[in-house]
C-alpha positions in Angstrom: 112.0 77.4 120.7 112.9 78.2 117.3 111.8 82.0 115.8 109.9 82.1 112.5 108.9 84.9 110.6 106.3 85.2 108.3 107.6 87.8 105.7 105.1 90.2 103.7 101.7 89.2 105.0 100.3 91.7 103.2 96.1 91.4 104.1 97.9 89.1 107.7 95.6 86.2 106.6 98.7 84.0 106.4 97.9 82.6 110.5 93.9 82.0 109.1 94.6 80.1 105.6 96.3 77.2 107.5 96.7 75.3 110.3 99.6 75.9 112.4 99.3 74.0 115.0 101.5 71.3 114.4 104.6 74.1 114.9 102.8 76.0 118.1 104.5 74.5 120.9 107.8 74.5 118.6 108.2 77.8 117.0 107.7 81.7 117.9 105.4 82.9 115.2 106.0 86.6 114.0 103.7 88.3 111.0 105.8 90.8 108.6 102.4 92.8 107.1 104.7 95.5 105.3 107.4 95.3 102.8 110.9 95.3 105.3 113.2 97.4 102.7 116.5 98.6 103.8 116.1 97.4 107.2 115.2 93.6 106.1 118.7 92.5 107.8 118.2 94.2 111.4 114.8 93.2 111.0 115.6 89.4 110.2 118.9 89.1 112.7 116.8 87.3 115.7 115.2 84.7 113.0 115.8 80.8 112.8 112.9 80.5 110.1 111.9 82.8 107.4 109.1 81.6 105.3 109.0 83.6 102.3 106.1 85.4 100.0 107.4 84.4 96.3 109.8 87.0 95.5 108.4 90.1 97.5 111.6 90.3 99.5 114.7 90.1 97.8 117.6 87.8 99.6 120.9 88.1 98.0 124.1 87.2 99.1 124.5 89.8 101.3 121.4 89.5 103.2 122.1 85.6 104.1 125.4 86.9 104.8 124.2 88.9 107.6 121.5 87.0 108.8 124.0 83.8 111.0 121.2 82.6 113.0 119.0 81.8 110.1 118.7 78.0 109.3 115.7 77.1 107.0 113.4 79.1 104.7 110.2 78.5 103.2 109.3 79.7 99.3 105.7 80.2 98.3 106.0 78.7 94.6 108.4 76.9 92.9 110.7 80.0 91.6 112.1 83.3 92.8 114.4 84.9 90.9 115.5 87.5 93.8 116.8 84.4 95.9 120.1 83.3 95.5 120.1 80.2 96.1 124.0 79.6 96.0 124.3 81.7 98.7 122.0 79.5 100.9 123.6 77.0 100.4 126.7 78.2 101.2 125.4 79.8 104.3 124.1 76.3 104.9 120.0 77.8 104.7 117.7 74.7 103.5 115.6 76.1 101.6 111.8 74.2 101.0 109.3 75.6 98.0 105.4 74.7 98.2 102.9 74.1 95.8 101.5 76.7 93.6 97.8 75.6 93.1 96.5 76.6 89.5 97.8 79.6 86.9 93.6 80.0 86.2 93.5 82.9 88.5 96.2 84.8 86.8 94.8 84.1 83.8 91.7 85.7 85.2 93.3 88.6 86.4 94.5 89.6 82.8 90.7 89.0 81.3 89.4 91.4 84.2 92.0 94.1 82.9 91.2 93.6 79.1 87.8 94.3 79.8 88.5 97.0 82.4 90.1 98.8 79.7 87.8 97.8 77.2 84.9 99.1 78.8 86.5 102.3 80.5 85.4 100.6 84.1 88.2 102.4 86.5 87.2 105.8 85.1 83.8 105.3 85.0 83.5 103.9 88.7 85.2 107.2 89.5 83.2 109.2 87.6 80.2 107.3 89.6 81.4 108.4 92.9 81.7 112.3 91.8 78.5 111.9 90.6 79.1 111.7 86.8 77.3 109.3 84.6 78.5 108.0 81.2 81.8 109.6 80.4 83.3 107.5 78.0 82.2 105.2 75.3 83.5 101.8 75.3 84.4 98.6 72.7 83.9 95.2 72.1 86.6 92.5 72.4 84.2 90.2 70.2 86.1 90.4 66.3 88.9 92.3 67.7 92.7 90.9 67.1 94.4 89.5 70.5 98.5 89.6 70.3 99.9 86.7 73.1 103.6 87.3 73.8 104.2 84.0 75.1 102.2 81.1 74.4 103.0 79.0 77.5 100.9 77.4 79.9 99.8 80.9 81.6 99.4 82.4 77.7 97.4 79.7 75.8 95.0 80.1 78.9 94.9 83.4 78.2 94.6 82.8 74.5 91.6 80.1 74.7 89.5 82.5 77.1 90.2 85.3 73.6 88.9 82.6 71.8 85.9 82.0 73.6 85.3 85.7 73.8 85.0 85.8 69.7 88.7 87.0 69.4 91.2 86.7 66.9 94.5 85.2 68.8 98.3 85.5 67.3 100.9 85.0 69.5 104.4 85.0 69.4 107.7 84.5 71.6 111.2 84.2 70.5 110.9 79.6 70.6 107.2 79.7 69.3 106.9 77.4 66.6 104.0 77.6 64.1 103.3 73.9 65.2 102.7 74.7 68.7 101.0 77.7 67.7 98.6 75.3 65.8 98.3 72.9 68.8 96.9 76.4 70.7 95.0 77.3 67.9 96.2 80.8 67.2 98.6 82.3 64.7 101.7 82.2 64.9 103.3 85.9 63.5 106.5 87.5 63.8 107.0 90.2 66.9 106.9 93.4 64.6 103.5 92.0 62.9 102.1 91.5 66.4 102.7 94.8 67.7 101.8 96.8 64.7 98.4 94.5 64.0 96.9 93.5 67.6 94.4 95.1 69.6 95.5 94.0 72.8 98.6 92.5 73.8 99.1 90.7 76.4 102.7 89.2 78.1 102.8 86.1 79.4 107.1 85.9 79.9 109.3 84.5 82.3 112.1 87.3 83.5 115.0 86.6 82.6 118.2 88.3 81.1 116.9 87.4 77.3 113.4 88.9 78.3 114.5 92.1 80.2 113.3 95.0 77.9 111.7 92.8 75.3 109.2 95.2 75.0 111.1 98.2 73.7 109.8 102.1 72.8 110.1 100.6 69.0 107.6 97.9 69.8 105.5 100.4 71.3 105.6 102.7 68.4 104.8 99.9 65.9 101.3 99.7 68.2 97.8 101.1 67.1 96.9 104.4 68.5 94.0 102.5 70.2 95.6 99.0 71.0 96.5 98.3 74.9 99.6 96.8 76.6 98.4 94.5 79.2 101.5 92.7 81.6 100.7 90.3 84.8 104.2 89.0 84.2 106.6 91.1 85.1 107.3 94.4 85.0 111.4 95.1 83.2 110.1 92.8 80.7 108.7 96.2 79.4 110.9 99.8 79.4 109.1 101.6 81.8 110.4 104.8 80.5 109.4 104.0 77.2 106.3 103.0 78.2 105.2 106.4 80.4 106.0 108.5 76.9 104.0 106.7 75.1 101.0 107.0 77.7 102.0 110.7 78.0 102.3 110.6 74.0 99.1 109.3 73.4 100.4 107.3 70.7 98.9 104.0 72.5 95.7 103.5 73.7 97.0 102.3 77.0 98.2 100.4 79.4 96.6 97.9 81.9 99.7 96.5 84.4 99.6 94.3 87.4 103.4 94.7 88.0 106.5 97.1 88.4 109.8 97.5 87.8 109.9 97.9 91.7 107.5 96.6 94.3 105.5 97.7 96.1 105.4 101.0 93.5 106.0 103.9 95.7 103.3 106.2 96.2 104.8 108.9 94.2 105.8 106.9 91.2 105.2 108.8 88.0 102.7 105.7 86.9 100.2 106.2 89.4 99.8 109.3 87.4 100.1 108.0 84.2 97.1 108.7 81.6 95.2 105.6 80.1 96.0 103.1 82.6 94.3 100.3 84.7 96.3 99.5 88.0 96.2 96.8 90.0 98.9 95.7 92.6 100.2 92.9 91.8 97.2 90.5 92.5 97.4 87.8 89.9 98.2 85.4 92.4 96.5 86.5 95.1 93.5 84.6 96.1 92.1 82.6 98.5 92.3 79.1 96.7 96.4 80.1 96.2 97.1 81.2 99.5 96.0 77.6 101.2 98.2 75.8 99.1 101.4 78.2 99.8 100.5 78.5 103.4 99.3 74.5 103.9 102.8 73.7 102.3 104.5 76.3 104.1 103.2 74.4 107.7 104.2 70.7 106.0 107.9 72.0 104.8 108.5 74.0 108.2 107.0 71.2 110.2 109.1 68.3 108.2 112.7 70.5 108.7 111.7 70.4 112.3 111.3 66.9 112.5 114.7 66.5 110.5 113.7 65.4 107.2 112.8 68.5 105.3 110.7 67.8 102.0 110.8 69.5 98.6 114.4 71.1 99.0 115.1 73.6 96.3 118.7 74.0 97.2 120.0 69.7 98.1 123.4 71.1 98.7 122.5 72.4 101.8 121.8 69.2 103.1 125.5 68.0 102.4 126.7 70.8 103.4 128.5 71.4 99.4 127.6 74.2 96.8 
C-alpha cells in the first residue's frame, strides 16, 4: 500500500468533494487540516503521494531533497510558483496538475470586498453585535472611477461586473495596449494617472519577479485620500510596509486584501490590526464548485500514476528520468 497525504485541508472537506474509492484498497489516506511549517519534511518523510493545495505549502529543493520515499504529487491548478519543479524532476517526483474550474468566483470575491468597503459592512456587523446601530455612513460605487491593474482574464471580469455596476473602468498593466483595452471596453491610462484618479483599484497580477512591489509607497501616495486598494492576487505584489503607513497615515481610504505576504498571516501580524481594512483569508478560490474539480482531478491523476500512465504531467522529465 502506497501512503498519500492530503496536504492543507483546511475546512477537511477534501475526502467529501470526491470520490475516492477507486484509490481505497490501494493507498493509505492521511488529511493535513493545518499549515505543516518548519516541520513539513519530518512530517512528509513516511509519504509516497502528496497531493498538494495550490501553493499553500512551499516545496523547494530542499524539501524534495529530504523527502526519498516520495514518488508522485498532485497540484490543485495549473501553477504554483513555490514548487520547483526542477527539483522534481531531478528527484525523479511526477508531478500531475488538475483542472481549475472557473476565475468567476474570484472575481466575485473582489466585488464582495468593494462593496464591503463601500458600504462599511465589517464595521457595521460589529457594531451590530455590541449593540450599535448605524455608525458609519456609506458610498455608492454607481459614477465612481474603477482603476484595473491588469486587464487579463481574472481583470476584465472584474472590469465588466464595474461596468454593470454603473462604473467608470481604466485599467492598466505594464503590456496593456489601448487596443485591448478597447476590446474590454475601459480606458486604457498610464500607472501614475490610475492611482492618483481611481476610486478603487483593484490587482488582478500574476507574481512574478517584474510584479514583486509593483505597488510601491509612491503609488500609494499618488491615491485619493478616500480611494481603496483591493488585492485577491497576491500579496508582495504590494509593499506591505508601505501599505500599513499609509493605513496608519490615513492618507488612503483603505484597504480590502484577500492575501499576504505570508500565509496563513500569523495571528499577531500588525495587519490584523491595521485601521480601514476588510480581511478575508485568502478565499478567492475557495468554494464548493472549485474544490470538485481540484479534488475530482486529484482522484483521476493519483489513480492514473497508479495504474502507470500518469495524465497531465507538469514536469515530462520525470518520466524519462532527464531534467
Amino acid at each position: 500500500m502506497f501512503e498519500l497525504a492530503i496536504l492543507d485541508d483546511y475546512q477537511r472537506i477534501a475526502l467529501s468533494l470526491a470520490d475516492w474509492a477507486p484509490l481505497r484498497d490501494r493507498v493509505n489516506i492521511t488529511v493535513f487540516d493545518q499549515a505543516l511549517g518548519a516541520d513539513a519534511a519530518a512530517k512528509l518523510a513516511p509519504f509516497d503521494i502528496v497531493c498538494m493545495m495550490r501553493e499553500r505549502t512551499p516545496f523547494p529543493a530542499s524539501l524534495f531533497q529530504a523527502l526519498p520515499k516520495l514518488k508522485f504529487m498532485t497540484l490543485t491548478g495549473g501553477r504554483a510558483p513555490s514548487l520547483d519543479l526542477e527539483a522534481a524532476s531531478a528527484h525523479g517526483v511526477i508531478v500531475s496538475h488538475t483542472g481549475y474550474g472557473s476565475q468567476q468566483a474570484t472575481a466575485e470575491l473582489t466585488w464582495s470586498l468593494i462593496l464591503a468597503s463601500a458600504r462599511h459592512i465589517p464595521t457595521e456587523t460589529a457594531g451590530m453585535r455590541a449593540g450599535a446601530w448605524q455608525t458609519t455612513v456609506g458610498r455608492v460605487v454607481d459614477g465612481k472611477l474603477l482603476g484595473v491593474l491588469g486587464l487579463g482574464k481574472l481583470g476584465g471580469k472584474v472590469a465588466a461586473i464595474g461596468k454593470a455596476f454603473g462604473m467608470q473602468v481604466q485599467a492598466w498593466s505594464p503590456n496593456l495596449t489601448a487596443e485591448k483595452a478597447e476590446a474590454a471596453g475601459v480606458h486604457r491610462v498610464d500607472k501614475a494617472t490610475l492611482f492618483r484618479t481611481s476610486d478603487w483599484i483593484s490587482i488582478h497580477m500574476i507574481l512574478s519577479d517584474r510584479s514583486r512591489g509593483l505597488v510601491g509607497a509612491q503609488d500609494l501616495a499618488l491615491m485619493k485620500p478616500d480611494a481603496w486598494l483591493v488585492n485577491t492576487s497576491r500579496g508582495p505584489i504590494v509593499d506591505e510596509a508601505a501599505l500599513l503607513s499609509a493605513l496608519h497615515a490615513g492618507s488612503i481610504g483603505g484597504a480590502a486584501l484577500d492575501v499576504y505576504d505570508q500565509e496563513p498571516l500569523p495571528a499577531d501580524h500588525p495587519l490584523r490590526q491595521a485601521p480601514r481594512t476588510v480581511l478575508t483569508p485568502h478565499l478567492g478560490f475557495v468554494t464548493e464548485d472549485t474544490y470538485r474539480v481540484f479534488y475530482r482531478d486529484t482522484v483521476e491523476d493519483v489513480a492514473a500514476w497508479l495504474d502507470g500512465n500518469p495524465i497531465r504531467v507538469m514536469n515530462p522529465a520525470a518520466l524519462t528520468g532527464t531534467s
